[in-house]
TIMITOR-919633 format. One record per residue (C-alpha): residue number from 1; residue in three letters; chain; x negated, y negated, z negated. Coordinates in pm, 1 decimal. Example, Ala and Ser with C-alpha at 12.3 -4.5 7.8 and 13.67 -1.06 7.14 Angstrom:
<recs>
<rec><num>1</num><residu>ALA</residu><chaine>A</chaine><u>-1230.0</u><v>450.0</v><w>-780.0</w></rec>
<rec><num>2</num><residu>SER</residu><chaine>A</chaine><u>-1367.0</u><v>106.0</v><w>-714.0</w></rec>
</recs>
This chain:
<recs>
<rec><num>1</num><residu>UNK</residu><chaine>A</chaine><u>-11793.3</u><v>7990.1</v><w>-27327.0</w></rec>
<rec><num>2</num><residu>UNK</residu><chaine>A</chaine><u>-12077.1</u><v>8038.8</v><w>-27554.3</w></rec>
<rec><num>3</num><residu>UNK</residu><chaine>A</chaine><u>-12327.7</u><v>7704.0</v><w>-27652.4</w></rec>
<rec><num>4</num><residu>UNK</residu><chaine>A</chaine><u>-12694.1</u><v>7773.1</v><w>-27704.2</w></rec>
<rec><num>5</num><residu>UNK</residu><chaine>A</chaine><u>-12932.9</u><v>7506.5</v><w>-27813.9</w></rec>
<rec><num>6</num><residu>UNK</residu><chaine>A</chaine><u>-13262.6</u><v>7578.2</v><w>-27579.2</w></rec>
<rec><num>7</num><residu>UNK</residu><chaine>A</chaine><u>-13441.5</u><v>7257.9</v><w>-27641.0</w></rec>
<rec><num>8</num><residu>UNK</residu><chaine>A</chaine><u>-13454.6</u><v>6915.0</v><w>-27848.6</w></rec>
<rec><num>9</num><residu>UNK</residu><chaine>A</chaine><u>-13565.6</u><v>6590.5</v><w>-27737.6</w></rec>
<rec><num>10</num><residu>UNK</residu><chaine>A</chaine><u>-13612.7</u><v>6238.0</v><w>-27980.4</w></rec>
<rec><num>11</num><residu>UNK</residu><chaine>A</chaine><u>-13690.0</u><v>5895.2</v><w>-27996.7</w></rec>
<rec><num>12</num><residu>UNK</residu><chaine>A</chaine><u>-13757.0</u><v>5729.9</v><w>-28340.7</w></rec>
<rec><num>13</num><residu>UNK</residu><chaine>A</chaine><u>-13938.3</u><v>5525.7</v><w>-28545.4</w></rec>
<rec><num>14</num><residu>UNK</residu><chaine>A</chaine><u>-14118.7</u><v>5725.7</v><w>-28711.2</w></rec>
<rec><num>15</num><residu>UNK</residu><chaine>A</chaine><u>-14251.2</u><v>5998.5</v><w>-28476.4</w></rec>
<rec><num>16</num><residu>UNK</residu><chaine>A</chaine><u>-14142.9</u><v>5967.8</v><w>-28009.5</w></rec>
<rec><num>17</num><residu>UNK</residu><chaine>A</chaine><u>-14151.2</u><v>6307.0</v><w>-28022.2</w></rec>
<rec><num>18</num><residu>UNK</residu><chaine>A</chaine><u>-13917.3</u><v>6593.9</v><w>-28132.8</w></rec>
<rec><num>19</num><residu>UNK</residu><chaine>A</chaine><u>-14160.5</u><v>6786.8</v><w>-28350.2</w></rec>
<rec><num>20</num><residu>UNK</residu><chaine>A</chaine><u>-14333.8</u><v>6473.7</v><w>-28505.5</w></rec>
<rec><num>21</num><residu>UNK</residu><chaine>A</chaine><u>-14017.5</u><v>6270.0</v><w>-28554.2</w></rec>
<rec><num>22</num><residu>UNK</residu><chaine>A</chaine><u>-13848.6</u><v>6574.9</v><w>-28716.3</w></rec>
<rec><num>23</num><residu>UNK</residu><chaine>A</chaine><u>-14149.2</u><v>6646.1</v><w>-28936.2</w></rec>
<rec><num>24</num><residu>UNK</residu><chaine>A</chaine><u>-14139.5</u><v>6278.9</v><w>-29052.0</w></rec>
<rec><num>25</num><residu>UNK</residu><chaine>A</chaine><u>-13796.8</u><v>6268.8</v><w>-29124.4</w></rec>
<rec><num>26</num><residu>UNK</residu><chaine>A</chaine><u>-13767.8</u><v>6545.4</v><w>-29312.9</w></rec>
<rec><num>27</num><residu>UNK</residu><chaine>A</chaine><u>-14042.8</u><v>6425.6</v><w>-29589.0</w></rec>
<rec><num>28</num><residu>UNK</residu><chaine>A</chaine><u>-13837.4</u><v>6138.1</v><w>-29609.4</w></rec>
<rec><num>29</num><residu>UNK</residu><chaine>A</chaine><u>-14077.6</u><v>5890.5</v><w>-29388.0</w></rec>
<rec><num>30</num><residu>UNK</residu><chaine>A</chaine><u>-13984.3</u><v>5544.8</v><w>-29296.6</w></rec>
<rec><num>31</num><residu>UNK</residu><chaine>A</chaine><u>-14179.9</u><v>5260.2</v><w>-29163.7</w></rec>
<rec><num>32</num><residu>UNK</residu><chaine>A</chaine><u>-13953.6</u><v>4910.4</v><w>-29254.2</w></rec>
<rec><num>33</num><residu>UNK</residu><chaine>A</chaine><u>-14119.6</u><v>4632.7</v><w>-29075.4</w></rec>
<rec><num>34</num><residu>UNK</residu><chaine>A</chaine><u>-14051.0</u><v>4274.8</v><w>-29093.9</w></rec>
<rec><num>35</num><residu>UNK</residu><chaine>A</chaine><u>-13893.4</u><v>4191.1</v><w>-28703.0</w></rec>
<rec><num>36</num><residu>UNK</residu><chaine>A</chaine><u>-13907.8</u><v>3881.4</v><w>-28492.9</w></rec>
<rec><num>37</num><residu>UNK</residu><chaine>A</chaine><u>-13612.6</u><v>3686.2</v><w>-28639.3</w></rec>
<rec><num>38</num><residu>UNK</residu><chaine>A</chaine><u>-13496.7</u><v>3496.5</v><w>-28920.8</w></rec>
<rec><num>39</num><residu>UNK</residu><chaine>A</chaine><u>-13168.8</u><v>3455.6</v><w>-29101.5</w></rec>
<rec><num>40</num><residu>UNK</residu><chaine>A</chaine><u>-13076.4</u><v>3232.2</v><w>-29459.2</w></rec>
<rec><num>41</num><residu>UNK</residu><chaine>A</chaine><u>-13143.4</u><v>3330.1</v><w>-29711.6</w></rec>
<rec><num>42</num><residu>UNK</residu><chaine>A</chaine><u>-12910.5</u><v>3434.7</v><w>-29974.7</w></rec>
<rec><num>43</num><residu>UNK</residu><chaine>A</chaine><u>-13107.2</u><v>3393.7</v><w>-30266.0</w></rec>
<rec><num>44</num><residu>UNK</residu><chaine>A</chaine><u>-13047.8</u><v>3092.8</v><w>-30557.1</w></rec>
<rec><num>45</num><residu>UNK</residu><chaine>A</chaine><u>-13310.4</u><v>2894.4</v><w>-30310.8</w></rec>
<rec><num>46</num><residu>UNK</residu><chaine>A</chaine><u>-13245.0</u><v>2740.1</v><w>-29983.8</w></rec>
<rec><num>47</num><residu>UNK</residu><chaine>A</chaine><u>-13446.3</u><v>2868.9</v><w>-29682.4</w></rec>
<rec><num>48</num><residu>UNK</residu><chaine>A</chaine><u>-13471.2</u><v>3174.9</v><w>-29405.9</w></rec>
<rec><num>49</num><residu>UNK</residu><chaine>A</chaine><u>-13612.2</u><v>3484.1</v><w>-29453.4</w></rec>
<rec><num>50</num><residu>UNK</residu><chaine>A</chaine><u>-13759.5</u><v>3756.2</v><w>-29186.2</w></rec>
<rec><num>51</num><residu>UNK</residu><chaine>A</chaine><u>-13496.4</u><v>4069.4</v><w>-29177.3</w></rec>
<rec><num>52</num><residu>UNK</residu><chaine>A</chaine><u>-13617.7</u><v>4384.8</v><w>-29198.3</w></rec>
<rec><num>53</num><residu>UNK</residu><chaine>A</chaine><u>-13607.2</u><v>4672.9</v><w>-28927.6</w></rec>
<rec><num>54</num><residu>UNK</residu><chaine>A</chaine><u>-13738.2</u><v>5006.3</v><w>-28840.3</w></rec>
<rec><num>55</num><residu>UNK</residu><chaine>A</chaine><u>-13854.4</u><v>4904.2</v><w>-28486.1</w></rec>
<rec><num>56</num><residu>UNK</residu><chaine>A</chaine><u>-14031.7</u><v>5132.4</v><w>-28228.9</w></rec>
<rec><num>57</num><residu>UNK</residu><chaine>A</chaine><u>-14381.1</u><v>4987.1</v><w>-28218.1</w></rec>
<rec><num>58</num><residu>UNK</residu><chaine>A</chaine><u>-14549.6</u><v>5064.0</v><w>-27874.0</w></rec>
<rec><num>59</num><residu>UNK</residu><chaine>A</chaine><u>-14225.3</u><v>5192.0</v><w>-27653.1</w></rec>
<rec><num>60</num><residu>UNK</residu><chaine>A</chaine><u>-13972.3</u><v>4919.8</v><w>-27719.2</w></rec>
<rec><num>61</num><residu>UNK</residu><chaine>A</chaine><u>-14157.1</u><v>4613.9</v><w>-27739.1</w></rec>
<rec><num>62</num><residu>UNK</residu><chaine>A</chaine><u>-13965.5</u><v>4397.6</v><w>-27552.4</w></rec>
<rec><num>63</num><residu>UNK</residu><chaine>A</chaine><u>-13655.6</u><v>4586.8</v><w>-27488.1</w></rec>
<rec><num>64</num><residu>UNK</residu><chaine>A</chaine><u>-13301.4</u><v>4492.2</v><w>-27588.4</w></rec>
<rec><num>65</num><residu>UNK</residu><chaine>A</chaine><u>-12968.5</u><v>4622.1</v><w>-27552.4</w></rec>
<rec><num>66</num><residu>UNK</residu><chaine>A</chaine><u>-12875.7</u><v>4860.8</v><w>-27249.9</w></rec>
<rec><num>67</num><residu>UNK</residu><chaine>A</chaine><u>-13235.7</u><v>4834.9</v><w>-27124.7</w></rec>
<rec><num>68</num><residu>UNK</residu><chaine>A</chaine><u>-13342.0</u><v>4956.8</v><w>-27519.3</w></rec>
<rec><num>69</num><residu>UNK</residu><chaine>A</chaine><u>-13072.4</u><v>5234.3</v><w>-27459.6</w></rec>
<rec><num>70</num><residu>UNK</residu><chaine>A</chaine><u>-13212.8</u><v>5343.2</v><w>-27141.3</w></rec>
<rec><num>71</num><residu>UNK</residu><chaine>A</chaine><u>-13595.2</u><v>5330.6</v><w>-27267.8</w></rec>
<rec><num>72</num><residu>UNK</residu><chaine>A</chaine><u>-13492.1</u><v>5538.5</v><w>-27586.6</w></rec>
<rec><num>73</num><residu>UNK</residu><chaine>A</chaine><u>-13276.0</u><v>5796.1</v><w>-27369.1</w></rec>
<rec><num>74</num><residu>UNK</residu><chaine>A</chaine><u>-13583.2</u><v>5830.5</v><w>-27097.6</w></rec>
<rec><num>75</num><residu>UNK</residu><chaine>A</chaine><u>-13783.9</u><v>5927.7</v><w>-27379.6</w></rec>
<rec><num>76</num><residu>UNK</residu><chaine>A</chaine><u>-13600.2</u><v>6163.4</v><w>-27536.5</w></rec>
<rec><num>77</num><residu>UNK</residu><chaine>A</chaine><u>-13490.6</u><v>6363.2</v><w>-27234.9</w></rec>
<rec><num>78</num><residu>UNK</residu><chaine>A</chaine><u>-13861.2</u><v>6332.1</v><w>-27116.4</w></rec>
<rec><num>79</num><residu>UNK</residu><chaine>A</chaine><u>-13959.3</u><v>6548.9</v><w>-27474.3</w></rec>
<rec><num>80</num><residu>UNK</residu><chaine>A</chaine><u>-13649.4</u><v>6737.3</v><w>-27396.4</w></rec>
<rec><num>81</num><residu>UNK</residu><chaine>A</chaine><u>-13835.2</u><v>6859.7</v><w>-27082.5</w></rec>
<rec><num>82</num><residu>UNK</residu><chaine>A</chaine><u>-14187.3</u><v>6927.0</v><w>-27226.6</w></rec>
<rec><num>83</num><residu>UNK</residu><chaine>A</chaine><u>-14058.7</u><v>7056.4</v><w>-27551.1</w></rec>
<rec><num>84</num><residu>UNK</residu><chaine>A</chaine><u>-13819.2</u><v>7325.1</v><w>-27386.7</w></rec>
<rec><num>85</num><residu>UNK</residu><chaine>A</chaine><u>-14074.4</u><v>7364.8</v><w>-27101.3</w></rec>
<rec><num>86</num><residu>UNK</residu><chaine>A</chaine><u>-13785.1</u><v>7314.3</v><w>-26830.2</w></rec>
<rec><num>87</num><residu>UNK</residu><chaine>A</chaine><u>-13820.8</u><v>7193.9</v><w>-26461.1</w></rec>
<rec><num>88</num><residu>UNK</residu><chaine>A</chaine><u>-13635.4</u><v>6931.6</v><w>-26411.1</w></rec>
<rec><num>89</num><residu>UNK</residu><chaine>A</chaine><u>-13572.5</u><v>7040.1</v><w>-26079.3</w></rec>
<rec><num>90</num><residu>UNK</residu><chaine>A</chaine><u>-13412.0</u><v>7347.4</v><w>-26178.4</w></rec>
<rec><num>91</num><residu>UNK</residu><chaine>A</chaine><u>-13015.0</u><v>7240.4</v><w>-26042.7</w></rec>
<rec><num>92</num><residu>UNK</residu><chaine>A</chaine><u>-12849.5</u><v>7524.8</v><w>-26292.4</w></rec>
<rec><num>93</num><residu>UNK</residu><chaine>A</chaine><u>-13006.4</u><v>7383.2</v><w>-26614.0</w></rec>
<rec><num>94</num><residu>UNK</residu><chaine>A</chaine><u>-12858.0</u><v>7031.6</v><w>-26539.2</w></rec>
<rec><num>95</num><residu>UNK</residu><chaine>A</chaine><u>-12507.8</u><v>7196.0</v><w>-26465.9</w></rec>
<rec><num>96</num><residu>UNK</residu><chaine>A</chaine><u>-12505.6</u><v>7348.8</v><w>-26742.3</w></rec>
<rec><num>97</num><residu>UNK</residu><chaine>A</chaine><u>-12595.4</u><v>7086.5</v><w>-27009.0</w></rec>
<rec><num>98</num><residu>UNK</residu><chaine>A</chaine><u>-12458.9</u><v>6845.3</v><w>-27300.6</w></rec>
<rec><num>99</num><residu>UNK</residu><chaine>A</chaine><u>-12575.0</u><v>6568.7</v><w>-27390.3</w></rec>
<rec><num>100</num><residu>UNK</residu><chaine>A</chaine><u>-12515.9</u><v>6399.7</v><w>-27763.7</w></rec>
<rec><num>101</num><residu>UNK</residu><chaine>A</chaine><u>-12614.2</u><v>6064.5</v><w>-27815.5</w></rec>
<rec><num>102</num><residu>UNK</residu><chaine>A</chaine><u>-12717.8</u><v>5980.4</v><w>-28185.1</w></rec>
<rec><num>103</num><residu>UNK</residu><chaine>A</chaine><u>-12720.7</u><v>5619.2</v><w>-28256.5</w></rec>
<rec><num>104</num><residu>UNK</residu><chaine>A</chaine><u>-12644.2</u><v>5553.9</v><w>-28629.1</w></rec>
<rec><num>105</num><residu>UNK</residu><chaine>A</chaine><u>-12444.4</u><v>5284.5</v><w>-28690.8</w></rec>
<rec><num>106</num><residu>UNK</residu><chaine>A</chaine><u>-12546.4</u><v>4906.8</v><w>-28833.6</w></rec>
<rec><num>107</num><residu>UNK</residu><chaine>A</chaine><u>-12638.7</u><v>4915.5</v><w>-29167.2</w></rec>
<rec><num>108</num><residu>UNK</residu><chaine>A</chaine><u>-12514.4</u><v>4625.3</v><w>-29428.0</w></rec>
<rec><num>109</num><residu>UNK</residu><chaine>A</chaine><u>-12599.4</u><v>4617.7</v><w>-29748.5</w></rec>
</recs>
């Protein structure tokens, strides 16, 4: 069996598209925002502080969990499809394809 990569599709922060997202990533882009929620604060000072995310302004709002999960994957095999100019109608190129989720893991400092 012999793999060929024929298209790319992505969801980020910093670009919802494969070429944009890629491009931004590569120079090193990021866009930390402060998100809706609140922890203590671990400083010498008593108090709660806003944490800090990379959140995907405009195609998450609102979205959580499995239904985040499902947005994110939508979008990605949507730009899968335009990038690669497939029909997604086309039975043999869904037979024939893999799928790799990327998620990167929870980061702690």
């Amino acid at each position: 069996m012999s793999l060929s990569i024929t298209g790319l599709g992505l969801v980020c922060a910093v670009g919802h598209d494969v070429v944009t997202g890629c491009a931004a990533l590569r120079c090193g882009m990021s866009r930390p925002h402060p998100l809706d929620l609140r922890v203590a604060s671990t400083g010498d000072e008593p108090g709660v502080e806003s944490v800090v995310g990379h959140p995907l302004r405009g195609l998450s709002d609102g979205f959580v969990g499995l239904g985040l999960y499902g947005l994110l994957a939508e979008g990605a095999i949507r730009d899968l499809l335009a990038y690669s100019r497939l029909d997604p109608g086309d039975d043999r190129f869904w037979g024939d394809t893999g799928l790799y989720l990327c998620l990167s893991p929870a980061r702690t400092p």
